[in-house]
C-alpha positions as a Python dict, from the first residue, in 0.01 Angstrom:
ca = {
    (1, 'X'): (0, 0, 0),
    (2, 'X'): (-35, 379, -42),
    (3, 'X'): (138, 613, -311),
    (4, 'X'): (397, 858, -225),
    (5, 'X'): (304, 1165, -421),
    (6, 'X'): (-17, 1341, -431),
    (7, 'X'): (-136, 1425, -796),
    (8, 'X'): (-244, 1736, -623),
    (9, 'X'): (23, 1846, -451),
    (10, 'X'): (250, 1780, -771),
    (11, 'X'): (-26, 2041, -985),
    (12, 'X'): (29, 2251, -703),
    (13, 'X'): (376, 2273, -686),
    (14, 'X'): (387, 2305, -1108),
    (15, 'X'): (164, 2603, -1096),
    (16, 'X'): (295, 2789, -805),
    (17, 'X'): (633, 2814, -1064),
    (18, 'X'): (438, 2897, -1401),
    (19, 'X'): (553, 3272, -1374),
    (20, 'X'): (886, 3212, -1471),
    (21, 'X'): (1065, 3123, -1763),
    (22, 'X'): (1134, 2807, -1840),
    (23, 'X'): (1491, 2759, -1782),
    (24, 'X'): (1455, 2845, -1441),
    (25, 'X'): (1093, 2730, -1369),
    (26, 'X'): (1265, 2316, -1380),
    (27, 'X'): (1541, 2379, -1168),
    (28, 'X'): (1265, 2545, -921),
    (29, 'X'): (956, 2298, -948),
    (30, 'X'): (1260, 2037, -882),
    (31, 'X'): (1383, 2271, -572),
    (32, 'X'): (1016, 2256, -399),
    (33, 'X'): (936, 1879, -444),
    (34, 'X'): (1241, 1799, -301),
    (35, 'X'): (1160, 2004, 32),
    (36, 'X'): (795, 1853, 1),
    (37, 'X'): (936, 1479, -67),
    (38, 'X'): (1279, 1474, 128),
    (39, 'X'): (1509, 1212, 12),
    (40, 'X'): (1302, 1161, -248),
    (41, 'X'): (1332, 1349, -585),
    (42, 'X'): (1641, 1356, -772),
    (43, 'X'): (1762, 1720, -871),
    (44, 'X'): (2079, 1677, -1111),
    (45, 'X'): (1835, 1601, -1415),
    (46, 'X'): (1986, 1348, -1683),
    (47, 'X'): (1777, 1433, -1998),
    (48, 'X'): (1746, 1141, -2220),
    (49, 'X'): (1544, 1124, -2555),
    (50, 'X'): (1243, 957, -2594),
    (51, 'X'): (1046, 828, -2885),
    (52, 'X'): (702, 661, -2772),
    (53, 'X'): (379, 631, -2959),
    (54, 'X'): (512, 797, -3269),
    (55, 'X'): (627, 1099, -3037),
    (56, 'X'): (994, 1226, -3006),
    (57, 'X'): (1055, 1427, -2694),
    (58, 'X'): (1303, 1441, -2404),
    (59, 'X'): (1287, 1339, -2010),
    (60, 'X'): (1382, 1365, -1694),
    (61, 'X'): (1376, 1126, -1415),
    (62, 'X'): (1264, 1289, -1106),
    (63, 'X'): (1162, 963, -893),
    (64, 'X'): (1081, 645, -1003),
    (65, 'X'): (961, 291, -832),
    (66, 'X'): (759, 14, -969),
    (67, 'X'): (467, 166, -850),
    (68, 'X'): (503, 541, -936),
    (69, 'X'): (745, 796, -1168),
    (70, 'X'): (751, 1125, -1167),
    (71, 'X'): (883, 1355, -1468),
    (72, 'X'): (954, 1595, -1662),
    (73, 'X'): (897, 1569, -2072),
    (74, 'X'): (899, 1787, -2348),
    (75, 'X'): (997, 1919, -2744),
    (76, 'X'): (1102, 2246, -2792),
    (77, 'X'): (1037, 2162, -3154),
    (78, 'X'): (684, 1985, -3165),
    (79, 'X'): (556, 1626, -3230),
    (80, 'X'): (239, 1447, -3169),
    (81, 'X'): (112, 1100, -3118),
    (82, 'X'): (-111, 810, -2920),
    (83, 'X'): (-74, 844, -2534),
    (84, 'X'): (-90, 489, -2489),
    (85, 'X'): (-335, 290, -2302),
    (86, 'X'): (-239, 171, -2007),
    (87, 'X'): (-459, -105, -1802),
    (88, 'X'): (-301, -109, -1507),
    (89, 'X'): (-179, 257, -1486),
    (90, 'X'): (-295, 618, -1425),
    (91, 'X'): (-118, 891, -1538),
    (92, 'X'): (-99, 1288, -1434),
    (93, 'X'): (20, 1571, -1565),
    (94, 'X'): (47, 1974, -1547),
    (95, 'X'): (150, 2131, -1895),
    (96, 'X'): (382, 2380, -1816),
    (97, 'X'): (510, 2578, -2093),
    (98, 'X'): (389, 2600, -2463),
    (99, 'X'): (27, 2441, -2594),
    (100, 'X'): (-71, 2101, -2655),
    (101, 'X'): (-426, 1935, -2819),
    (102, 'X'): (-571, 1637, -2735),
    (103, 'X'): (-846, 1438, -2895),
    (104, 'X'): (-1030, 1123, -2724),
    (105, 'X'): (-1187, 834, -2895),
    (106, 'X'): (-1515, 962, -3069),
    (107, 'X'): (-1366, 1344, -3025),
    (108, 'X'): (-1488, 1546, -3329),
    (109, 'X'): (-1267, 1854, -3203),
    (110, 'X'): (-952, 1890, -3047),
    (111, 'X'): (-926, 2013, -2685),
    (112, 'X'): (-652, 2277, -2621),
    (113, 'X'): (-481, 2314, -2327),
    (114, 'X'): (-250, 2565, -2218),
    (115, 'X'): (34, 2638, -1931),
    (116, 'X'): (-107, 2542, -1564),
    (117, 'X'): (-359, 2263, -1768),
    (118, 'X'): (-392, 1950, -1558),
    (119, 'X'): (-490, 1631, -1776),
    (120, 'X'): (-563, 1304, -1624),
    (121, 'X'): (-578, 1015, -1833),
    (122, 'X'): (-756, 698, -1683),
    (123, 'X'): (-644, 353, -1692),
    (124, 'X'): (-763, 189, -2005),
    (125, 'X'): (-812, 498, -2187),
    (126, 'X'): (-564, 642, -2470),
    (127, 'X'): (-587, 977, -2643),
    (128, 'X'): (-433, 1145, -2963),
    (129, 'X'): (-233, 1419, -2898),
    (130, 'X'): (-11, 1680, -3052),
    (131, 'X'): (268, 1939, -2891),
    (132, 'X'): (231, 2256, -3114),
    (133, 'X'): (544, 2430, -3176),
    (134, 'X'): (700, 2304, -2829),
    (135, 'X'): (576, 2224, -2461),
    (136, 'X'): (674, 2079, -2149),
    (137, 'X'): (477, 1892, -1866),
    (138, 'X'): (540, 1766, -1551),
    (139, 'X'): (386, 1408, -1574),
    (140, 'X'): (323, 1152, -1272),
    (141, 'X'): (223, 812, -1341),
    (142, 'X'): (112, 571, -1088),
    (143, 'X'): (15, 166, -1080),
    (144, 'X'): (217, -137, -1260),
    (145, 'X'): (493, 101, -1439),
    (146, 'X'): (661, -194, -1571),
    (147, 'X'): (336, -258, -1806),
    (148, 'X'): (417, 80, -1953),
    (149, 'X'): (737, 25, -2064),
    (150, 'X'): (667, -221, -2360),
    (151, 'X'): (474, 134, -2456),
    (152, 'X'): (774, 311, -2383),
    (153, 'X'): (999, 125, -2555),
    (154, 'X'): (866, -27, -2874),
    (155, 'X'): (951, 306, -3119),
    (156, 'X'): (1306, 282, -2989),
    (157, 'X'): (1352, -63, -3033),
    (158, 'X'): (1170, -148, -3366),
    (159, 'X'): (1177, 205, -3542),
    (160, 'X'): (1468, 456, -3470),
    (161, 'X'): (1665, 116, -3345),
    (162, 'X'): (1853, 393, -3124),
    (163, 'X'): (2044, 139, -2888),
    (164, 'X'): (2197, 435, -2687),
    (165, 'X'): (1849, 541, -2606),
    (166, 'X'): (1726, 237, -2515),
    (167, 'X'): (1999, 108, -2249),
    (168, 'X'): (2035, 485, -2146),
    (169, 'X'): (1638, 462, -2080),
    (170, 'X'): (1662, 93, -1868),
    (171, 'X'): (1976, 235, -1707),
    (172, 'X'): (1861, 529, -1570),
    (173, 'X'): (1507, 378, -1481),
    (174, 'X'): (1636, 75, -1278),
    (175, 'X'): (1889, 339, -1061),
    (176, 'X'): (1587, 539, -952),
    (177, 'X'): (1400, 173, -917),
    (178, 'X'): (1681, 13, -707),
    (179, 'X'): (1726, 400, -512),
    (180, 'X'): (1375, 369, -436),
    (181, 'X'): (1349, 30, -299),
    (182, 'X'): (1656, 71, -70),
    (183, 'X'): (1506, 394, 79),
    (184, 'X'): (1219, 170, 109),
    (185, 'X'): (1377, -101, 299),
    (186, 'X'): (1545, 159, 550),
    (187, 'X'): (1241, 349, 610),
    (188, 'X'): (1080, -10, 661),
    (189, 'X'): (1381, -164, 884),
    (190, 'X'): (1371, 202, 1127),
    (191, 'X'): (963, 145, 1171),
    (192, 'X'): (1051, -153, 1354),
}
């Protein structure tokens, strides 16, 4: 079974928007892959916080299945943390405003990577890394998302305990999971 979105076409898309300022560069990255995935990505954003790997930020669902999400995450005040490493999962994505640095196992020196960046993190692999002052990314992940979410999950549950977040996360994830699977199940029942 084949993916949906094209890491590619999703850098593309980021870039082509990079110009503008940020409150209008969402809206707009949203606009064009929903013309390039009809049907597909949702474009009234429901921000949500997130705290994962010692890192607090904020996302948006844009599409999500149990094979592939795509978002948008950010801090417009800085954090940092572990990626997570994720065996059965590959994950994309295109920083789009502000700076972030990233360090690998064995890394004596940070990388720094700037607006347009595209950063592909293998399964199995993890990395350190800190937003400086703020930054955004679109981010596509692709493989067994449901392994990630123990990842996801684990600062809300055991260390800010924030309940809200957590059932607002689940919530929001399992609409775009069960949107996804009924679009699915049409496109599957027309083919026939």
């Amino acid at each position: 079974m084949k993916y949906v979105f094209d890491p590619e076409v999703l850098r593309d898309v980021a870039r082509s928007h990079l110009d503008m300022p940020l409150e209008k560069m969402l809206p707009s990255i949203t606009q064009d892959l929903a013309q390039r995935y009809p049907g597909l990505i949702e474009t009234k954003p429901e921000w949500f916080l997130s705290n994962a790997g010692g890192t607090m930020g904020q996302l948006t669902i844009l599409y999500a299945s149990l094979r592939e999400y795509v978002i948008f995450f950010g801090s417009p005040i800085g954090s940092g943390g572990h990626t997570g490493r994720y065996h059965f999962a590959e994950d994309f994505h295109v920083l789009l405003d502000g700076e972030m640095w990233y360090f690998g196992e064995g890394d004596l020196q940070r990388e720094v990577y700037r607006p347009g960046a595209f950063v592909y993190l293998p399964k199995g692999q993890a990395m350190g890394f800190r937003i400086v002052e703020r930054a955004w990314i679109l981010e596509y992940a692709r493989g067994a998302i449901p392994t990630m979410l123990p990842f996801g999950l684990a600062d809300t549950l055991f260390s800010t305990l924030d309940f809200i977040t957590f059932y607002r996360t689940f919530r929001i994830y399992i609409r775009h999971v069960l949107r996804s699977a009924r679009r699915r199940s049409r496109t599957i029942r027309a083919s026939r």
